[in-house]
C-alpha positions in Angstrom: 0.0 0.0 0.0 3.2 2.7 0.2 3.2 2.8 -3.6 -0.7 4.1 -3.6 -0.5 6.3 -0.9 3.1 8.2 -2.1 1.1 8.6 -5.0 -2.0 9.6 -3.7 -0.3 12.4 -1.8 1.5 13.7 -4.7 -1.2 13.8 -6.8 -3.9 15.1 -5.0 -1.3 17.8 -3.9 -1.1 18.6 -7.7 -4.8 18.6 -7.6 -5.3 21.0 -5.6 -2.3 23.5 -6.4 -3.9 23.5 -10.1 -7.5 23.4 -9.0 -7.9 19.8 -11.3 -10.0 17.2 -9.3 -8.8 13.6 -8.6 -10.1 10.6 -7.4 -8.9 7.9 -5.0 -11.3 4.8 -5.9 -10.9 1.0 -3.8 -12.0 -1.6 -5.1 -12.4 -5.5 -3.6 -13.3 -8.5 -5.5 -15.2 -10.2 -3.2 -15.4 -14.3 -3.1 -12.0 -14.7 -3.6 -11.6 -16.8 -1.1 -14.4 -19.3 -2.3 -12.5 -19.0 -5.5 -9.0 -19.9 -4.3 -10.7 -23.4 -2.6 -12.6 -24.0 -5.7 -9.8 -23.8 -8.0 -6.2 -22.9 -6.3 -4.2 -20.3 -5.5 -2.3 -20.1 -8.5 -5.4 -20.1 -10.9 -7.4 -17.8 -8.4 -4.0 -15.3 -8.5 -4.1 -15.5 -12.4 -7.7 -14.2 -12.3 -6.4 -11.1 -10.2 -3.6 -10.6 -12.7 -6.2 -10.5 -15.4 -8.7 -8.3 -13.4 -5.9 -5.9 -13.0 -4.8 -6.3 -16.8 -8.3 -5.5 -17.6 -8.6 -2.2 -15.1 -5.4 -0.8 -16.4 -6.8 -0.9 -20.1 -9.4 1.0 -19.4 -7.5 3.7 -17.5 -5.8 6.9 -18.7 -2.4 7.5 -18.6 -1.7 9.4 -15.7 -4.1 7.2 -13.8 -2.4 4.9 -11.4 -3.4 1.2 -10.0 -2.2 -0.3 -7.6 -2.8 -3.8 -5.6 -3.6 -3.3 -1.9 -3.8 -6.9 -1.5 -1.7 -9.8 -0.6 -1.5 -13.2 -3.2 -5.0 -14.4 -3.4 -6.4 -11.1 -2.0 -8.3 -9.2 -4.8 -7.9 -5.4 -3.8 -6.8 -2.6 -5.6 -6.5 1.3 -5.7 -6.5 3.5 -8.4 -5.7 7.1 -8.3 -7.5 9.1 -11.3 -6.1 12.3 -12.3 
């Protein structure tokens, strides 16, 4: 989470000293934990991957994700700026 949150100072700072708005969004993918018993850790780990592939091609390029979680934990931040 110190990735997200050096970023989320920084850029909210830049926010404000150019009057631009931002947004700090957190997301969790709930039934993760049903999913890693159903299928395994490593399959469960390669849906987060995805998700996160997914998310980040749908953001612009000074938008910034980041995964909150730990393996098998489905949470992420993004910062939209």
């Amino acid at each position: 989470m110190g990735h997200i949150n050096s970023k989320k100072h920084h850029k909210l700072a830049r926010a404000k000293r150019y009057e631009r708005k931002a947004a700090l969004l957190l997301i969790d993918i709930h039934g993760l934990n049903k999913l890693n018993h159903e299928i395994g850790a490593d399959t469960s780990e390669r849906v987060i991957k995805e998700i996160a592939v997914r998310l980040k091609d749908h953001m612009r390029q000074n938008d910034t994700i980041s995964r909150l979680g730990a393996i098998g934990i489905g949470e992420f931040g993004i910062i939209l700026d």
